[in-house]
C-alpha positions in Angstrom: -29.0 20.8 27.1 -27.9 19.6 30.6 -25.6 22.5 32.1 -22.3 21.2 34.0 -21.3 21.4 37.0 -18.6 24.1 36.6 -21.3 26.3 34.9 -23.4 26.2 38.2 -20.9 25.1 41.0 -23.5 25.5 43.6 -24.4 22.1 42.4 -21.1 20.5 43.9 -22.3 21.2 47.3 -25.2 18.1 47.1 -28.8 18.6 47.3 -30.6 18.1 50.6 -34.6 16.9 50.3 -36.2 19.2 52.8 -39.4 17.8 55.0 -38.2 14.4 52.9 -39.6 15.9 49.4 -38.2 19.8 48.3 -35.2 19.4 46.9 -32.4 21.8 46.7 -28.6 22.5 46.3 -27.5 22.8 50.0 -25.7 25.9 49.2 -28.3 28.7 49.3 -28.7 32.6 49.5 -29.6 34.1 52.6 -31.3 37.6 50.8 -31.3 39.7 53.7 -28.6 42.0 52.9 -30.2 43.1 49.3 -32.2 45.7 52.1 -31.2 49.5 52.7 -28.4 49.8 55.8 -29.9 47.9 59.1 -31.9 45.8 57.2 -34.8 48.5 56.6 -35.9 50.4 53.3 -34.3 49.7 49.8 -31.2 48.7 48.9 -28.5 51.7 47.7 -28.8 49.9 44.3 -31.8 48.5 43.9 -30.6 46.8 40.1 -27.3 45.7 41.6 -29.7 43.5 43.9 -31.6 42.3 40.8 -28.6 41.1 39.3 -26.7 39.5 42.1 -30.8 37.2 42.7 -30.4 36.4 39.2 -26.7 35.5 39.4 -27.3 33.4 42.1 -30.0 31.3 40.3 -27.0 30.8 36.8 -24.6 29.5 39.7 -27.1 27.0 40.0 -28.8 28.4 44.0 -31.8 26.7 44.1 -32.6 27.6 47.8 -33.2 31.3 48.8 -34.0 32.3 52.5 -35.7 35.7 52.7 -38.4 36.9 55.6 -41.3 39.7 55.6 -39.4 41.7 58.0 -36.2 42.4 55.6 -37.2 45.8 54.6 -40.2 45.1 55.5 -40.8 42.9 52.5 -37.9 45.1 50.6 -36.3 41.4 50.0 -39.5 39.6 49.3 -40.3 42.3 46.6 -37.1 42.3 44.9 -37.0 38.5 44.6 -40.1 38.5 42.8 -38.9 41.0 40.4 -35.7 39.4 39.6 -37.0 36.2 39.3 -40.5 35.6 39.2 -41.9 33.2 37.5 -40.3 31.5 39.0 -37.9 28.0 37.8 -39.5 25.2 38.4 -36.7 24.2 40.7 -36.0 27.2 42.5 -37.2 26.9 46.6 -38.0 30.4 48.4 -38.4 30.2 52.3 -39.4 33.4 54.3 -40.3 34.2 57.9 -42.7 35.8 59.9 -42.4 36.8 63.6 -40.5 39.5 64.0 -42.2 43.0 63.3 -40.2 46.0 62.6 -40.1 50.1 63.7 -36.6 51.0 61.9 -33.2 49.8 61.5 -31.5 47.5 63.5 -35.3 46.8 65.5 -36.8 43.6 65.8 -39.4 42.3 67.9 -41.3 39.0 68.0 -44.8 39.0 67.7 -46.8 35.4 67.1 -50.3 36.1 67.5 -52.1 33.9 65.1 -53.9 36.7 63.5 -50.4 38.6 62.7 -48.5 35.4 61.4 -51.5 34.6 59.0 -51.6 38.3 57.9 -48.0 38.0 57.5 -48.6 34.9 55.2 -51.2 36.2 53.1 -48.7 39.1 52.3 -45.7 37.2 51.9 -48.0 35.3 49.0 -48.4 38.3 47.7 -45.2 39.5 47.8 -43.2 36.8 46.4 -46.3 35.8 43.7 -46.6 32.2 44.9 -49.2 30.0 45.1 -47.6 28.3 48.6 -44.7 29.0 50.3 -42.2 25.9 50.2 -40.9 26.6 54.1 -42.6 29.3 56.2 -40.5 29.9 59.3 -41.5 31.2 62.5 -38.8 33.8 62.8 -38.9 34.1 66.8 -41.2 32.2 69.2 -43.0 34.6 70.4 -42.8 34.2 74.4 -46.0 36.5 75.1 -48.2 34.1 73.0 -48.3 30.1 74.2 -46.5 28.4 71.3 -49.8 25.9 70.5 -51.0 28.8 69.2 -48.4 30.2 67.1 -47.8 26.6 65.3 -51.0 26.0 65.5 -51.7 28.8 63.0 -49.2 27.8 61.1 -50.4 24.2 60.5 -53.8 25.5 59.8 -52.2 27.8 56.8 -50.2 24.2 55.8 -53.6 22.4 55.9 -55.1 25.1 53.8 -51.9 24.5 51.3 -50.8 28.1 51.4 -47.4 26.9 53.3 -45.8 23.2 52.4 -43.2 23.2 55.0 -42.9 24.7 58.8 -39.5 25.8 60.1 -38.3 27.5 63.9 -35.3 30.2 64.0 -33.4 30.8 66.8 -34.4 27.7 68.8 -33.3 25.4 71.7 -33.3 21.4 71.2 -36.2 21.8 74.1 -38.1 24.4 71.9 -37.9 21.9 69.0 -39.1 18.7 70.6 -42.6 20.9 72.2 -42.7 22.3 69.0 -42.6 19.1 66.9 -45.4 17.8 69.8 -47.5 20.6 68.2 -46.9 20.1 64.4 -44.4 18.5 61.9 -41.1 20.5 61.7 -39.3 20.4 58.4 -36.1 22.6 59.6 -34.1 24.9 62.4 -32.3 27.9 61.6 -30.1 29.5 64.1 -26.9 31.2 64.1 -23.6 29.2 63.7 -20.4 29.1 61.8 -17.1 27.6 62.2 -16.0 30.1 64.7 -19.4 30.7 66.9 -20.7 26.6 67.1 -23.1 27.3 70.2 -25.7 25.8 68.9 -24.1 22.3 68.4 -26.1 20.5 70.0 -29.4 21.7 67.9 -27.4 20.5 65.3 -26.9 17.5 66.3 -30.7 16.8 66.9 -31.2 18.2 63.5 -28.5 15.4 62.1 -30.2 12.5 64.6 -33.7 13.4 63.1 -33.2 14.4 59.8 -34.4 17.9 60.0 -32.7 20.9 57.6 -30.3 23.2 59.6 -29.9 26.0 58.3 -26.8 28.2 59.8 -27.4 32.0 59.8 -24.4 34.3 59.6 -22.7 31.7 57.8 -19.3 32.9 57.0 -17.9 34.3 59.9 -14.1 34.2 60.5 -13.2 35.8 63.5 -9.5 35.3 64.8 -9.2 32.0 62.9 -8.4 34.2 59.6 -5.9 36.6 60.8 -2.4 36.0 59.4 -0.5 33.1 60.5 -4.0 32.2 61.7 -5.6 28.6 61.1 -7.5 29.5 58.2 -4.7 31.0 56.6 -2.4 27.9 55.6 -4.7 26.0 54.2 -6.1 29.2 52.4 -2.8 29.5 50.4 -2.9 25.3 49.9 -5.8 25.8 48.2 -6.2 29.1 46.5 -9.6 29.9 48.5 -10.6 32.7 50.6 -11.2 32.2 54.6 -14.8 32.7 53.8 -14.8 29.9 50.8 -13.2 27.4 53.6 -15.5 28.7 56.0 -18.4 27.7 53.7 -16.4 24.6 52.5 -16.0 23.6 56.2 -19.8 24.0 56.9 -20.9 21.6 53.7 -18.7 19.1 55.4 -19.9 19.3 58.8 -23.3 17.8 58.5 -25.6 16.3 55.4 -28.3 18.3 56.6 -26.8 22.5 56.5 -27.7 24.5 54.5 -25.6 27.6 54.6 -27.4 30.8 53.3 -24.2 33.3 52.4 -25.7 36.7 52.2 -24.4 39.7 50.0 -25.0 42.6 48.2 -22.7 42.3 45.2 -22.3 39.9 42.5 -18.5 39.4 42.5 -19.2 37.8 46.8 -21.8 35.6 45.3 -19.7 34.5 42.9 -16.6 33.8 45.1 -18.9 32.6 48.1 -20.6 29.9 45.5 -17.5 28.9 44.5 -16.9 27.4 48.1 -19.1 24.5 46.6 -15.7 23.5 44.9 -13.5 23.1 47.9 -13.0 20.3 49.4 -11.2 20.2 52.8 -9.0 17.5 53.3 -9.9 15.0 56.7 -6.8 16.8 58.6 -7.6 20.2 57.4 -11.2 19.7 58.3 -10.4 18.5 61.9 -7.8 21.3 62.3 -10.4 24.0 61.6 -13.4 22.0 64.1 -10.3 22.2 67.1 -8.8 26.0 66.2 -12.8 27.0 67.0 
């Protein structure tokens, strides 16, 4: 029996084909907050975590971003466990490239030995065959980038990754990389009230490639009371971070916001932003309060 669209409203939000052939609803789940505190070790409530990755999947997510380091592999771990095996529509993308030595640290590392290590475990992690989107988490600036995408189109020739995606990238660091190897997607950090990387976005729009906006739901000053956000919040019964979301899904075909939490009850209101739809003056009020 087909299930509606207010059953799974992560399904109002539009599907988005990444690399031109993995579908998904372009609301996602960005899974790196299901991790003990600064991203490192397990979670407080490691069944709380469970249930909030099945949750997502009944709200009808079919696109969850996790990476190796989140933990390390704390994220990867629990996804497989919640979910695994997996629904025959249901993407998981992970990273490799950063390494770890306790909370809050990250450092790159893209030698090709370490990113194919990092695969082979990831495999194993999650318990797939191939990995829909494999990200290179950070370049790497030690290691010349040939080699780092290089390894990773060897692993996509070998069919153990489908898809290869950059975080954290310039529009300059895209166009060597995509001299290198196919790119399917970008992820970097944006949201309606930190748009600095605009203009990767706008490459990503101009040539079809998924963007992916980390930290997705960020406020700032635009939610305080009497604030931009806070108006149109009362015109339409929605939480800043629902319009936040809402505002994101408008912006551009191609993002793919990733909302991250710990608890069911955020999932369930930050899905829900799939629902809202901004009005052509709200939307342009909320681009110019940023």
């Amino acid at each position: 029996m087909a299930t509606n669209i207010s059953e799974q409203p992560a399904k109002a939000s539009g599907t988005y084909r990444i690399g031109g052939n993995v579908t998904v609803n372009r609301l996602g789940y960005g899974a790196m907050q299901i991790t003990g505190p600064g991203v490192w070790g397990d979670p407080k409530d490691p069944a709380e975590a469970v249930r909030v990755l099945r949750r997502a999947v009944e709200l009808g997510v079919t696109f969850i971003d996790t990476a190796d380091s989140y933990g390390p592999f704390v994220s990867e771990l629990l996804i497989r466990e919640a979910l695994h095996p997996y629904a025959d529509d249901l993407v998981i993308a992970t990273k490799a490239g950063l390494t770890r030595s306790g909370p809050g640290d990250w450092r790159p590392v893209g030698r090709p030995e370490y990113l194919r290590q990092q695969c082979e475990l990831s495999l194993r992690h999650l318990g797939l065959d191939s990995i829909p989107l494999y990200q290179l988490h950070r370049i790497d600036p030690k290691v010349p980038l040939a080699d780092q995408l290089g390894e990773l189109a060897l692993l996509q020739q070998e069919g153990k990754i489908q898809h290869i995606g950059l975080s954290e990238v310039s529009v300059a660091q895209i166009e060597e990389s995509r001299a290198i190897t196919t790119i399917a997607s970008v992820q970097n950090l944006y949201n309606l009230a930190n748009r600095s990387a605009e203009d990767v976005l706008e490459y990503c729009e101009r040539n079809d490639l998924a963007f992916i906006p980390w930290f997705p739901i960020a406020t700032g000053e635009l939610a305080r009371p009497g604030g931009p956000l806070d108006a149109i919040s009362t015109a339409h019964g929605a939480s800043p971070a629902q319009l936040a979301l809402a505002w994101l899904l408008r912006r551009s075909p191609v993002m793919l916001p990733i909302p991250g939490t710990s608890s069911v009850a955020h999932l369930e209101e930050n899905v829900g932003a799939a629902d809202v739809r901004l009005t052509d003056d709200e939307f342009e009020a909320l681009a110019k309060a940023s």
